[in-house]
Steps between C-alpha positions, in 0.01 A plus 500: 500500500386545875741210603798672293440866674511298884796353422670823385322666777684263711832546362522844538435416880761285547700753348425815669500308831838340515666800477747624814333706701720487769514834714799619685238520845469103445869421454614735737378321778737249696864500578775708346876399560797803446698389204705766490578855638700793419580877599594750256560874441599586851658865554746254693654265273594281809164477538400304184419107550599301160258304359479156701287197516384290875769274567449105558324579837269772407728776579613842408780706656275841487568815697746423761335171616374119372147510347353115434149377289366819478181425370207690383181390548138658335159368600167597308404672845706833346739421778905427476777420701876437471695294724864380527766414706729828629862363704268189609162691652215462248310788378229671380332758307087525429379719182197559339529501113269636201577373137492700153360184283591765154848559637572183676611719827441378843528825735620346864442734776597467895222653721716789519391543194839470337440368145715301267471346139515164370511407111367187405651372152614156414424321821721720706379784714791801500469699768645863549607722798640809458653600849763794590627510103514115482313303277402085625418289277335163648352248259291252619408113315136330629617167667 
């Protein structure tokens, strides 16, 4: 009887332990390529970017100039930065970053304190900026 209770005992282990307990802090971390970008909702319709995708090269034709493997990278240190290519110089931009494990929201904030949101869901991270009327839309896929 003692031999049969261990052996469920150690089932129900196995069980509970192999479940995916995976947080959005752990897979967070690491590199994030732009996949795709987009500007809606502009008081200026001129002013709207359609949806479009890196070409070949890495490359987006974004707000009057050439914008290459912009990538976003997280490390466990809280820390963040962005860099790319802009007309051939490279760039880039350091954040700090909290995370919202119940909403899967990553709040990315310059030192100015300027904040923005990121939504993790389905292995993308969509990120939002809401600037002079205009919405952008970046999404981002781990490489």
């Amino acid at each position: 009887m003692k031999l049969k209770n261990v052996v469920l005992l150690l089932c129900l282990v196995s069980f509970i332990s192999c479940g995916d307990d995976t947080t959005i802090s752990e897979i967070i971390n690491g590199q994030w390529a732009l996949s795709s970008i987009q500007v809606t909702g502009c008081p200026q319709p001129e002013e709207n970017v359609p949806f479009m995708e890196p070409d070949s090269d890495g490359c987006v034709d974004f707000d009057g100039g050439i914008l290459c493997n912009i990538i976003l990278t997280f490390s466990s240190d809280l820390t963040a930065a962005e860099t790319y290519i802009e007309n051939g110089d490279t760039e880039s931009d350091n954040y700090g970053y909290a995370i919202n494990e119940a909403t899967q929201i990553v709040l990315l904030c310059e030192g100015s304190g300027d904040c923005e949101s990121l939504a993790y869901k389905d292995n993308s991270l969509t990120r939002t900026i809401l600037n002079d009327g205009c919405l952008l839309t970046a999404v981002y896929s781990k490489i």
